[in-house]
ROZA-59502 format. One record per residue (C-alpha): residue in one letter; z, x, y. Coordinates in steps of 0.05 Angstrom, whole numbers, plus 32768, in hexadecimal, padded with zeros to 4 digits. Last residue first. Layout:
<recs>
AZXY
...
</recs>
This chain:
<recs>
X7ED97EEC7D31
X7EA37F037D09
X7E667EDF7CF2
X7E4D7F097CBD
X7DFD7F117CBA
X7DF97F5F7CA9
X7DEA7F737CEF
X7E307F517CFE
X7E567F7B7CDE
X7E387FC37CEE
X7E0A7FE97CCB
X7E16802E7CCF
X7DF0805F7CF6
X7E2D80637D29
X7E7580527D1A
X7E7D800B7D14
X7E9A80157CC8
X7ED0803D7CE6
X7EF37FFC7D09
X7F3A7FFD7CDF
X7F3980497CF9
X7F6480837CDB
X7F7E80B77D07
X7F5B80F87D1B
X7F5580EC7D61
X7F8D80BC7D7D
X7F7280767D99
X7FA2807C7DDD
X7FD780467DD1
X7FDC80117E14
X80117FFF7E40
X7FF1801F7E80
X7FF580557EAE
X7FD580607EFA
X8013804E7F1F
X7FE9801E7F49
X7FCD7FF87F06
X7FFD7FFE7ED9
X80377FE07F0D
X7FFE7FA67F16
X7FF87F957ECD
X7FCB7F9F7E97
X7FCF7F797E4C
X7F7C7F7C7E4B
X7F777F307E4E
X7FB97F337E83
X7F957F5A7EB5
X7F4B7F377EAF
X7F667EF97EB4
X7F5B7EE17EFC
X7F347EA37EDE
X7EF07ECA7EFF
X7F027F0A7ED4
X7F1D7EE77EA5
X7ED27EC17EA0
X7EAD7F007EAC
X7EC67F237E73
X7EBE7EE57E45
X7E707EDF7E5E
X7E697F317E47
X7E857F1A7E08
X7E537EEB7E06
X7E1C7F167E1C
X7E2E7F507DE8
X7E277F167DB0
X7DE07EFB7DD0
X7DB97F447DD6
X7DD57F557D91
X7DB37F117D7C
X7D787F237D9C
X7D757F6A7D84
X7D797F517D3E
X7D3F7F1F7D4B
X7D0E7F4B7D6B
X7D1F7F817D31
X7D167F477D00
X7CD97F2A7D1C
X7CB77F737D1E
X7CC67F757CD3
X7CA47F387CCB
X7C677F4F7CE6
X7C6C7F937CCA
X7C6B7F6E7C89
X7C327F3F7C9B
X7C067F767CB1
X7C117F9E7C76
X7BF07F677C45
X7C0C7F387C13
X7BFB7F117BD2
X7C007F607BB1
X7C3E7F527B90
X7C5E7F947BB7
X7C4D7F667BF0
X7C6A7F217BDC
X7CB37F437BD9
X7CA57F697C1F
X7C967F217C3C
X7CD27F007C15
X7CFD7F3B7C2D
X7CE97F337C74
X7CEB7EE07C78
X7D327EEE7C58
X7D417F227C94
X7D257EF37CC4
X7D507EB57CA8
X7D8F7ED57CBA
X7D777EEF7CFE
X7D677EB17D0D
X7DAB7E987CFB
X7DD37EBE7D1F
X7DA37EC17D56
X7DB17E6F7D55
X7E017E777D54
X7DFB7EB07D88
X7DD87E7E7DB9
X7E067E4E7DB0
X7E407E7A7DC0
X7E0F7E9A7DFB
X7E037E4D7E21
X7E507E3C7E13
X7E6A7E7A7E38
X7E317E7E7E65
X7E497E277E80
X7E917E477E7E
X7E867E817EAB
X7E607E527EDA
X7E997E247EDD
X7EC47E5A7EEA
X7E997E6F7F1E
X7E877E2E7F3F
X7ED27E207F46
X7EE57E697F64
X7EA47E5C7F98
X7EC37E167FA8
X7F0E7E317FAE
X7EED7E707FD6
X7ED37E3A800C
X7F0C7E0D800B
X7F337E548029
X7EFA7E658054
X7F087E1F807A
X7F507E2B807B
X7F427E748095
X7F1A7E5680D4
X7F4C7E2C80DC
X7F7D7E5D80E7
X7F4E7E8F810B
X7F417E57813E
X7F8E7E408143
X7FA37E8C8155
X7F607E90818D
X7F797E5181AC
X7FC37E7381B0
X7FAA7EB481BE
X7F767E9181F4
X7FB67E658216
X7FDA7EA98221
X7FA97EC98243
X7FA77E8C826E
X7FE77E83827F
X7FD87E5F82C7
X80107E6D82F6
X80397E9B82C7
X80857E8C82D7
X80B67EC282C2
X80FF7EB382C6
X81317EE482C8
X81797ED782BE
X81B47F0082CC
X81F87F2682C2
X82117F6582E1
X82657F7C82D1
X827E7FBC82F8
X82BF7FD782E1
X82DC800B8311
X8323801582E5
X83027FF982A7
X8338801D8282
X83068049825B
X82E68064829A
X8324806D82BC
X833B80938283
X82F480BD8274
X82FD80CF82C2
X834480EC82B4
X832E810E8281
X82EE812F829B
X831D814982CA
X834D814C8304
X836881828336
X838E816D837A
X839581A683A8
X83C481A083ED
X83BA81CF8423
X83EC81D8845D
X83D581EB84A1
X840C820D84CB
X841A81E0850E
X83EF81BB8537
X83E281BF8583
X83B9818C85B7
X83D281508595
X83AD811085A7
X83CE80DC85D6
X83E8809285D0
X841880828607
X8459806785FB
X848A802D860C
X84D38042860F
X8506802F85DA
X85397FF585E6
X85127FC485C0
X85097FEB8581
X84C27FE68566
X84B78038856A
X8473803A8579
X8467800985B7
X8424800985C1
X8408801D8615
X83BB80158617
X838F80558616
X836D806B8651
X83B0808C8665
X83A080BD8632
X83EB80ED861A
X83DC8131860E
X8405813885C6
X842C818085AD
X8444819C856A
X841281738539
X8420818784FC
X83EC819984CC
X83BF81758487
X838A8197845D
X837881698421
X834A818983DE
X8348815983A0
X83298181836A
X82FD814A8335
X830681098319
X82D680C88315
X82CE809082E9
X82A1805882E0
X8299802482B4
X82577FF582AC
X82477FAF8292
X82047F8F828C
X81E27F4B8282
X819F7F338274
X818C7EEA825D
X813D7EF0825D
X81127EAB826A
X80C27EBB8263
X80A07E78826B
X80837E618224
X803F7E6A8210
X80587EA881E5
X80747E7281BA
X80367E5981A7
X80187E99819B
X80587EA58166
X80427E6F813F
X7FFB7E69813C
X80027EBC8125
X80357E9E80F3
X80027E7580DE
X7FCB7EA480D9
X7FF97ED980AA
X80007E9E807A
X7FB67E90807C
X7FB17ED6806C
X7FE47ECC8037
X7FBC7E988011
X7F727EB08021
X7F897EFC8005
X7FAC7ECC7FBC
X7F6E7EA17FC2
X7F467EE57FB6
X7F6D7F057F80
X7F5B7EC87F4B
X7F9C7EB67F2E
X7FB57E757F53
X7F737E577F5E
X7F5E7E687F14
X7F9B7E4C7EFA
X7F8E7E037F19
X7F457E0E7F04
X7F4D7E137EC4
X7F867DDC7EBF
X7F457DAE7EDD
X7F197DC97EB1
X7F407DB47E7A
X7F4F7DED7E41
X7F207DEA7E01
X7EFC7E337E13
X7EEB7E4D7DCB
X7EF97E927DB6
X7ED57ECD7DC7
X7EA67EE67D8B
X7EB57F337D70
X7E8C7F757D73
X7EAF7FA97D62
X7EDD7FDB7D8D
X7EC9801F7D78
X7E9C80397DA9
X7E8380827DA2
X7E7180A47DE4
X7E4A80E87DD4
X7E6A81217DFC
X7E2F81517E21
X7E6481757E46
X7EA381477E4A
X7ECB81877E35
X7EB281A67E74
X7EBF81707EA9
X7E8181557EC4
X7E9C810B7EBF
X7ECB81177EF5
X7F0380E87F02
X7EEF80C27EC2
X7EE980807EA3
X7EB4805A7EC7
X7E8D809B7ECF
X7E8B80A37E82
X7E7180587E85
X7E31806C7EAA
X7E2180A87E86
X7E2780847E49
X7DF480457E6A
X7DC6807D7E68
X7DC1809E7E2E
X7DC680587E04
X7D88804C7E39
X7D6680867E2B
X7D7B80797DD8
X7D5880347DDF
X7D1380487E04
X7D0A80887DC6
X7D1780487D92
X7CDE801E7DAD
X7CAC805C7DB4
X7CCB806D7D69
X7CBB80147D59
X7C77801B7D7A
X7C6080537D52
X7C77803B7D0D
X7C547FFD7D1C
X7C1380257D32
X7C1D80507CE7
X7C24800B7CC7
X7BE77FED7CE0
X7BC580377CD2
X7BD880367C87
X7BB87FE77C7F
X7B807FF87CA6
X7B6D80317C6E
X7B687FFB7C35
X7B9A7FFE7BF8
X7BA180087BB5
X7B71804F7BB0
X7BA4807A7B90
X7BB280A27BDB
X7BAD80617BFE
X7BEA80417BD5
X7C0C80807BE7
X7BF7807B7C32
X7C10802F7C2D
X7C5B80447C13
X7C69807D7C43
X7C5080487C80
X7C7A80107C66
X7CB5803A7C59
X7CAB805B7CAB
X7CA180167CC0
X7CE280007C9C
X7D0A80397CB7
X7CEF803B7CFE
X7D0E7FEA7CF7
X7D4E80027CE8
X7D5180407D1A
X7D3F800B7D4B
X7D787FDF7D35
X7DA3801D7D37
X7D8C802D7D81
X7D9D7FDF7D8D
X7DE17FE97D79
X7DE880287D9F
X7DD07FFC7DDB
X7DF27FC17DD4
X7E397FF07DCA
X7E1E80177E07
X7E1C7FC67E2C
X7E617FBE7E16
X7E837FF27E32
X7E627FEB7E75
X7E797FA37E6F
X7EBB7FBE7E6F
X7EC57FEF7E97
X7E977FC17ECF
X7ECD7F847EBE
X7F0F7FB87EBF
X7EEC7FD67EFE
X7EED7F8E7F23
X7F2C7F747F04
X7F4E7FC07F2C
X7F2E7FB17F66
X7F437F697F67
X7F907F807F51
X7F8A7FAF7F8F
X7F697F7D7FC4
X7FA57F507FA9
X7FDA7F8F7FAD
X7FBB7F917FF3
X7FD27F4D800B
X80047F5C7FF1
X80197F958022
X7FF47F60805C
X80247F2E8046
X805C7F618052
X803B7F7A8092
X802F7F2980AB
X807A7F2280A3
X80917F6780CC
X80637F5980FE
X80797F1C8114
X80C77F2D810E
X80CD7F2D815D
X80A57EE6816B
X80CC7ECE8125
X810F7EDC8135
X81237EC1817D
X81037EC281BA
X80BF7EE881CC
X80B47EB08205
X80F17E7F8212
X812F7E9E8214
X81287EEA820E
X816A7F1981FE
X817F7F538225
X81BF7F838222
X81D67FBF8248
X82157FE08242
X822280218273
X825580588269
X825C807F82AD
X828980C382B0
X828480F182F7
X82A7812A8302
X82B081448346
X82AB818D8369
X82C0817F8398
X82E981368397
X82F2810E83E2
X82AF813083EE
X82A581378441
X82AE8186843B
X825F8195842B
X825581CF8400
X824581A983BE
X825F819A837F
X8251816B8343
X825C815F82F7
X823C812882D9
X82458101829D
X822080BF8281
X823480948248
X81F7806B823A
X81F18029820E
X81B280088205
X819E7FB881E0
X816B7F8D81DE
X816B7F4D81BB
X812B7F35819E
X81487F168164
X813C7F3A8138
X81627F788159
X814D7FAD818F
X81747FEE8194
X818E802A81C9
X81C0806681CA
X81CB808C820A
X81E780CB820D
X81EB80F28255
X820381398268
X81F5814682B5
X8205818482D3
X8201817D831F
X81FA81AF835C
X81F281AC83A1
X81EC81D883D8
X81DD81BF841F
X81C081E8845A
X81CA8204849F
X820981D884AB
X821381D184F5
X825B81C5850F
X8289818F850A
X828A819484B5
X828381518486
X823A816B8488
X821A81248499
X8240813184DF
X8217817784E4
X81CD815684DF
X8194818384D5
X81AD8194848A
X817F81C2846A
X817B81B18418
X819081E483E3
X818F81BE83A0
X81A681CB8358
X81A1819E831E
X81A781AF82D8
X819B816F82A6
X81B281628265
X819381278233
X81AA810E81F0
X818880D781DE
X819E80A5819E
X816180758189
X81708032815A
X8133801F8133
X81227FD8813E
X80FA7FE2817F
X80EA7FAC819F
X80A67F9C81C5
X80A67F5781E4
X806C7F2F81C2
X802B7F3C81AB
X7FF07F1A81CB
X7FB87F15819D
X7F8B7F468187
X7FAE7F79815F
X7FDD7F52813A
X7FA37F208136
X7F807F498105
X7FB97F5980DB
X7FDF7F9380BA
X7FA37FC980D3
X7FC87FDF810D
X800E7FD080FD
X80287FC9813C
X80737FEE813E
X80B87FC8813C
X80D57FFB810C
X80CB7FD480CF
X807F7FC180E8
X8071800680DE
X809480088098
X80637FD2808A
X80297FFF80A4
X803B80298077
X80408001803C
X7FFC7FEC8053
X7FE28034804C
X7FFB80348004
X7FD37FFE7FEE
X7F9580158012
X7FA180567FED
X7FA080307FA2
X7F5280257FBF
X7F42805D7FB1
X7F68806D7F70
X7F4A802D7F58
X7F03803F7F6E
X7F0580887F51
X7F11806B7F02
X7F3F80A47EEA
X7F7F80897ED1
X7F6C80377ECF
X7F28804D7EB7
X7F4880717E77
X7F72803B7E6A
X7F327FFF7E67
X7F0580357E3F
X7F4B803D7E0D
X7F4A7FF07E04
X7F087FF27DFB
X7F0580257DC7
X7EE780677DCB
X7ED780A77D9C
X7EC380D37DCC
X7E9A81037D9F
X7E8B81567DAA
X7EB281597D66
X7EEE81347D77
X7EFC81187DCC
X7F2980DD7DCA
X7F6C81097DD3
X7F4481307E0A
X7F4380EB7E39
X7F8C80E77E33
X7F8D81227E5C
X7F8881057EA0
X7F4381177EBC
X7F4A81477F01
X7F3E81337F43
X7F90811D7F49
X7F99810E7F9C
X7FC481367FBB
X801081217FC7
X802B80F8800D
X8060811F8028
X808880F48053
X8088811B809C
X80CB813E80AE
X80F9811F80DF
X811880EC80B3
X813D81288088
X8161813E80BB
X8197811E80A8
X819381228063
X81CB80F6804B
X81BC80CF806B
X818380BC8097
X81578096806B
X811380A38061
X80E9806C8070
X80D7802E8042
X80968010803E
X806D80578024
X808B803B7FDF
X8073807A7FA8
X805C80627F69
X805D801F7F42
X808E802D7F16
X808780177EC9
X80B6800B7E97
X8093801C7E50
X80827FE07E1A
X805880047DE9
X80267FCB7DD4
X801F7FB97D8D
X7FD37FAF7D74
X7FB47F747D76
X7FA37F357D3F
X7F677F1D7D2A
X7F757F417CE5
X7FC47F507CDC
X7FDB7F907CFB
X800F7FB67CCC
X7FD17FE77CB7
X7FBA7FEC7CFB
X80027FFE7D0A
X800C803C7CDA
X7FC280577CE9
X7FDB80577D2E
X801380857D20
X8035808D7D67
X803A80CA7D84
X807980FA7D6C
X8053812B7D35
X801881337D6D
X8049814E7D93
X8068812B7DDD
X806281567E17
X803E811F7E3F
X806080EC7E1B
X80B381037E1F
X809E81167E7A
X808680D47E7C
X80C180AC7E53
X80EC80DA7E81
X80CF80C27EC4
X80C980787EAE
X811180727E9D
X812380687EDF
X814780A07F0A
X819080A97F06
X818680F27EF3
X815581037F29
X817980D27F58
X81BB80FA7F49
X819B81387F4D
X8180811F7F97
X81CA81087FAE
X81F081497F9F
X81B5816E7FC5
X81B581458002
X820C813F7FF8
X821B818F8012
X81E98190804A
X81F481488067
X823D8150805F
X8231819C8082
X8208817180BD
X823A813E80CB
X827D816F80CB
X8254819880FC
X8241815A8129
X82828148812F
X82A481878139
X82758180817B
X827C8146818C
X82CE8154818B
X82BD819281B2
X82A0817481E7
X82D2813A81EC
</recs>
């Protein structure tokens, strides 16, 4: 048997050698398409990216550009163990978890010509899914309940899986992975003997040697269902000095089968499988605290965006407006230089000129500023050296949100079932009601079924001394027996023998064999069966998990209403700022409109002398106020259309995201290439963009 365990364990361990390599080249190959398409666009030449010059062309107006479809993995799954074959030793090393990435991904150079990151939304909104620190933060806490999950798997606590887990009363510990032990034991003993008959001799033993090897393998597992379940197969060999031992030495062979399964408390599935559920609702519960994250820095990205495209827009309407002043103040020194004009005239327009560089000094700090602000939105490390004094460049126009014409009521219906928060409340409330569930249970009396069946067998050397007896002393205290049952023959007397004849020795050898037969043949069978019943006089621990359980439960309930009336109020909210800034933009629109024709008419009358300067730089001041107005009103409506996906649970699917993009840290989108031609070029800065000139764009 030794050597058959141990052939065994050598024919394991060489398939285990030979097929671990075998089986990771054929992962590598077999591996998704992901891993190649990576490897193809990170090596990929300028001659093999996509044209985008070719597809903005083939892009109608209002419509948007093609997405590359890739399939996606969403990174490592800490849930699942490492499995035991065919690296069998495999399981005992840790799982390497890989260092975090404190370096910008290189897309970020592509956008980088000429000290200029020339940036679209769409590339903002990619760049902060790569290198935007809170995602890849909190992309750990998804990960760590994966763990914790795998925990659970095992028939662990998951310590952060649930509150309750760790506060109420858990049930009877199982453990779902199955444990082999291998244990050998050395045992010798000299022990003085002060008794001779316990000796197996007649005279005084001085002492008692014994020794035992014991080779034992037992082999335990716990099950859904709360059964419990050990098998040992135990060995021993034994000798010792005293002569009393039918066998010396002896062999000993046990196998023992031991099975328990709970009744009342901790029985059946869900009491044992507790942990398990509420760690796979806790793992989404995670990808919801991850998808909020991830809406939360796609919002910020986004309206950081838009706020530097306010305030390069509002540096040209400055420059604009230093422009006119500067005209007006060239144009009245002249006319004071022949005489045409009075001096107050040349300083009103040298004060406005003033005011309007102060004005324009206040809007490039702030341009400076909210640049610094979105470079940190998009990068690991926005003091990288080719990010050294780089000059942001938006190129994503300015365009109105459509109208809102869907029901509130269909609004709200998606909102509940998209916003990240109601999906936490949802599955926490799930996670509560098993914890109502199982506490309840745990109320029960504790009823466990056992049972138990063992074999023995036992071998060893067999040693019997045996002699004639040539002569008998006959004790008349001893009564008279006929021996021979004949009538005719003579009663006798029993006696003892006072002589023997020549000792003969008989030796009896047996094995391991021989003890592995009668163990296998149930020759000394021994069967155990039983019932235990556990009676707690007052339960009171287990009366406050269940009170505690239903408090937490309806607690949550109540918090759940709660976050529907907040999500309801936002939404409606949203919608009220939507409306409020699209009639707002309609009237700048317009004001604006009828400032720069109140400017020209003003400047018209002027140079006809029925005029002064103080009207001009009054109605240039009008114009300025009114084009930063209406600027001020189209960035807050598109600001108010962020905010609404964000609060319908949009924000993913408005910027074509999803959840595999998010945690592998890739996306679907088409990095604005340096060097190719741009359908938006006429936004680039110091010229006059769209809607400065009056358009209405959509």
């Amino acid at each position: 048997m030794k050597s058959v365990t141990r052939f065994a364990l050598v024919l394991w361990t060489a398939a285990s050698l030979i097929v671990a390599p075998v089986y990771a080249q054929t992962q590598s190959t077999g591996s998704p398409e992901n891993g190649q398409q990576q490897t193809q666009s990170q090596t990929a030449t300028p001659a093999q990216l996509p044209d985008v010059s070719k597809q903005a062309a083939a892009t109608q107006p209002g419509e948007t550009e093609p997405i590359i479809q890739k399939k996606l993995g969403l990174g490592p799954n800490y849930s699942n163990g490492k499995p035991s074959f065919p690296n069998l030793f495999g399981q005992y090393w840790p799982i390497q978890v890989p260092e975090p990435t404190l370096t910008n991904m290189p897309k970020i150079d592509q956008l980088v010509q000429n000290g200029k990151l020339m940036l679209s939304l769409d590339d903002a909104v990619a760049l902060a899914l790569d290198d935007n620190l809170d995602i890849r933060v909190q992309r750990y806490q998804t990960w760590i309940a994966q763990t914790q999950l795998l925990k659970a798997k095992a028939g662990g606590v998951p310590q952060p899986a649930s509150s309750l887990a760790v506060t109420l009363g858990a049930a009877p510990a199982v453990s779902f992975d199955p444990e082999v032990t291998v244990q050998t034991t050395w045992t010798q003993s000299l022990t003085p003997v002060n008794n001779a008959f316990t000796s197996g001799a007649g005279t005084v033993v001085p002492s008692s040697l014994f020794r035992q090897h014991d080779y034992k393998l037992s082999y335990a597992q716990g099950f859904h269902t709360g059964t419990s379940f050990s098998l040992t197969w135990d060995n021993q060999r034994s000798s010792s000095n005293f002569t009393s031992f039918v066998f010396n030495p002896w062999v000993q062979t046990q196998l023992t089968a031991q099975i328990s399964q709970p009744l009342l408390a901790g029985c059946c599935k869900l009491p044992t499988t507790r942990y398990i559920i509420e760690a796979r609702n806790s793992t989404k519960i995670a990808d919801a605290q991850f998808r909020q994250v991830v809406m939360n820095d796609v919002s910020t990205t986004s309206d950081d965006y838009w706020e530097l495209v306010y305030d390069r827009e509002f540096v040209n309407v400055e420059q604009q407006a230093v422009s006119v002043s500067q005209k007006l103040y060239e144009d009245n020194k002249k006319q004071l230089q022949i005489g045409t004009m009075a001096p107050l005239d040349v300083l009103t327009a040298q004060s406005q000129l003033a005011s309007d560089e102060q004005a324009l000094v206040s809007a490039r700090t702030n341009m400076l500023l909210q640049q610094t602000k979105l470079l940190n939105d998009i990068t690991k490390n926005p003091l990288a050296p080719n990010l050294k004094d780089v000059e942001i460049v938006p190129t994503t126009p300015i365009e109105t949100p459509d109208e809102v014409n869907t029901p509130v009521e269909q609004l709200m219906a998606e909102a509940w079932q998209n916003v990240p928060q109601m999906t936490i409340d949802r599955l926490s409330l799930e996670n509560d009601n098993i914890e109502v569930k199982v506490t309840r249970n745990l109320l029960r009396p504790s009823l466990n079924l056992f049972a138990e069946y063992q074999a023995i067998g036992l071998a060893g050397i067999r040693t019997s001394v045996s002699a004639t007896p040539l002569t008998f002393v006959a004790d008349p205290n001893e009564p008279i027996v006929d021996a021979s049952g004949a009538a005719s023959a003579p009663p006798l007397f029993l006696g003892f023998p006072t002589s023997f004849g020549p000792a003969t020795t008989t030796i009896v050898a047996s094995g391991v064999g021989t003890a592995e037969h009668d163990m296998i043949n149930a020759t000394y069978p021994t069967y155990v069966a039983g019932i235990t019943l556990g009676l707690p006089l007052r339960n009171r621990s287990a009366q406050a998990d269940s009170a505690r359980a239903q408090l937490d439960e309806r607690s949550l309930q109540t918090l759940y209403q709660k976050d529907r009336n907040t999500v309801y109020i936002n939404v409606r909210s949203a919608l009220i700022a939507l409306e409020q800034y699209r009639a707002a933009v309609a009237a700048a629109v317009e004001a604006t409109r009828l400032a720069r024709q109140t400017l020209d008419d003003e400047q018209k009358k002027y140079q006809l002398g029925s005029s002064t300067s103080y009207l001009v730089v009054q109605r240039a001041r009008d114009l300025t106020q009114a084009q930063g107005i209406e600027l001020r009103d189209r960035i807050n409506l598109i600001e108010a259309q962020v905010l609404f996906d964000q609060y319908m649970g949009r924000t993913l699917s408005a910027n074509k995201i999803t959840l595999a993009d998010a945690l592998g840290g890739q996306t679907y989108r088409t990095p604005n290439i340096p060097g190719t031609p741009d359908k938006d070029a006429n936004f680039a800065p110091g010229a006059r963009s769209p809607w400065a000139e009056g358009a209405n764009r959509k």
